[in-house]
C-alpha positions, -999 to 999 in steps of 0.1 A, spaced: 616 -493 -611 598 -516 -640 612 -551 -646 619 -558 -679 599 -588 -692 594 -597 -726 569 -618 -732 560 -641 -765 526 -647 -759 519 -614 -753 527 -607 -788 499 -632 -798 474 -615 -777 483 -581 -789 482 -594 -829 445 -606 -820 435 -573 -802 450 -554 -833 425 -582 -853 396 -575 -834 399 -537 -835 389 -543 -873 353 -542 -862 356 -516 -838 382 -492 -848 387 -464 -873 411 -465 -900 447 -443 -899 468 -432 -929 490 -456 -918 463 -489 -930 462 -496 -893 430 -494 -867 431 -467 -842 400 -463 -816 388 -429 -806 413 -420 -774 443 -433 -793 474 -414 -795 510 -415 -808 546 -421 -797 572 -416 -827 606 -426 -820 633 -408 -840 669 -423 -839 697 -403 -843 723 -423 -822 748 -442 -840 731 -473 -823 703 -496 -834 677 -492 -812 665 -532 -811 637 -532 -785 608 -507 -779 591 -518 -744 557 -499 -738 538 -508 -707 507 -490 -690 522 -466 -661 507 -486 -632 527 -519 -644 555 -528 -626 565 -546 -660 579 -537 -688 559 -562 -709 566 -570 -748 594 -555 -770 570 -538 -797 597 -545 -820 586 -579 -822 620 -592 -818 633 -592 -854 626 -557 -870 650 -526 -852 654 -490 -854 684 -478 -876 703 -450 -864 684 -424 -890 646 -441 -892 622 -434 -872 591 -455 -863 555 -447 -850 537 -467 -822 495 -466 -817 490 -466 -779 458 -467 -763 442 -440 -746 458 -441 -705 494 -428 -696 521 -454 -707 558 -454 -704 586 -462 -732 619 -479 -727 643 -483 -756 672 -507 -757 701 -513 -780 711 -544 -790 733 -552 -759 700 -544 -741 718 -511 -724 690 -488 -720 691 -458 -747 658 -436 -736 632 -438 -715 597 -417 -713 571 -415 -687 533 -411 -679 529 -401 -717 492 -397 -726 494 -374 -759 512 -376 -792 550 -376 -783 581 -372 -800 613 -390 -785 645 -385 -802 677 -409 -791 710 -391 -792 711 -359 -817 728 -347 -848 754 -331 -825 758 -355 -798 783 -378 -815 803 -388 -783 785 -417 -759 789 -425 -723 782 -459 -709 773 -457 -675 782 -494 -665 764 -503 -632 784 -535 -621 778 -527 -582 748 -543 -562 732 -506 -562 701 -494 -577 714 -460 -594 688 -433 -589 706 -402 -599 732 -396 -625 741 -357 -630 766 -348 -664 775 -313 -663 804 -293 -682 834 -289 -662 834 -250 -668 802 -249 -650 795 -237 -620 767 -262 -606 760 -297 -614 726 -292 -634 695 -314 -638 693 -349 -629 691 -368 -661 675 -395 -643 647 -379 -641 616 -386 -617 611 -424 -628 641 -437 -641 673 -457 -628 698 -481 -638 696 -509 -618 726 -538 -609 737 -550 -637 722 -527 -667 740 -502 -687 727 -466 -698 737 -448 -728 738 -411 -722 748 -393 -757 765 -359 -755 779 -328 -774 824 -336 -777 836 -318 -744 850 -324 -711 823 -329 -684 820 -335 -644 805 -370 -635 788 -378 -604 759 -409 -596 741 -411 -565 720 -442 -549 688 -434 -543 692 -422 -508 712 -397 -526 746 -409 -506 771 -403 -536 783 -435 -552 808 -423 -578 821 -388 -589 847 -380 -617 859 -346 -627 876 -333 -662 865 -361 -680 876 -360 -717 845 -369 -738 859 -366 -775 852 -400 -783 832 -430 -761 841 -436 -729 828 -467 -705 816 -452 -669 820 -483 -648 804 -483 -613 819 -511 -591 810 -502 -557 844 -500 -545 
């Protein structure tokens, strides 16, 4: 799991990379450089939340690096913003202002498209890891369902001690269950009313 490090000077080197690809580069629609290779991540946010810091690493960095954001400018819930990544596979992590992790991507090499929340996913869950365990899967299934579904971990992602994730779903009432990642079950929860926001909180009691 990446650390998350952000990193001022980094921001210095990336403003004189971004100068130096004047000579080198070609130019986008957007008045930016691009270099042959380049490719795209947009980030559309359709949360209720700000989305305050974009972290974009290469994938065989064990740190997160640099908020792209710069530290100032933010995603409203409704804009959208477009990030130049060099060719190689990166990952994206987005954070709202409290820093509790909103989305993540991995291993992205091609123009991608990743949406926060959804114009029907009004309710949010806050899965607040206070416990001393790395969380590795997290499954969120409707309680008229038969079988718990996907991980929405996914492959790469966890929450780690301390952090908060943001899952955003459809108004319902839904079957929680979070497993370490020797996939011994940490927490479950069952008929859980998700009308309005609720705060999962995992203590390790």
């Amino acid at each position: 799991m990446k650390q998350r490090m952000i990193l001022l000077i980094s921001v210095v080197l990336l403003l004189a990379s971004l100068g130096c690809s004047l000579f080198s580069g070609r130019q986008t629609s957007g008045g930016g450089t691009a270099r042959t290779g380049d490719f795209e991540i947009k980030v559309v946010n359709q949360s209720p939340d700000e989305v305050c810091y974009v972290l974009i690493s290469s994938s065989e960095s064990d740190e997160w690096g640099e908020d792209w954001l710069g530290g100032e400018e933010t995603i409203a819930s409704g804009d959208s913003k477009t990030f130049t990544l060099p060719a190689g596979q990166h990952d994206i992590q987005l954070e709202a202002c409290d820093e509790a992790v909103m989305a993540t991507g991995w291993h992205i090499e091609n123009n991608t498209t990743i949406t926060v929340g959804g114009s029907r996913a009004t309710s949010r869950l806050f899965l607040d890891n206070t416990s001393e365990t790395e969380v590795c899967y997290v499954f969120i299934s409707s309680s008229t369902g038969d079988d718990w579904g996907d991980d929405l971990m996914g492959e790469s992602e966890t929450v780690m001690a301390g952090r908060t994730r943001i899952f955003y779903l459809r108004p319902g009432t839904y079957d929680l269950m979070a497993r370490d990642c020797d996939d011994n079950v940490l927490a479950e929860e069952y008929d859980v009313d998700l009308s309005a926001d609720k705060t999962w909180t995992l203590s390790g009691e």
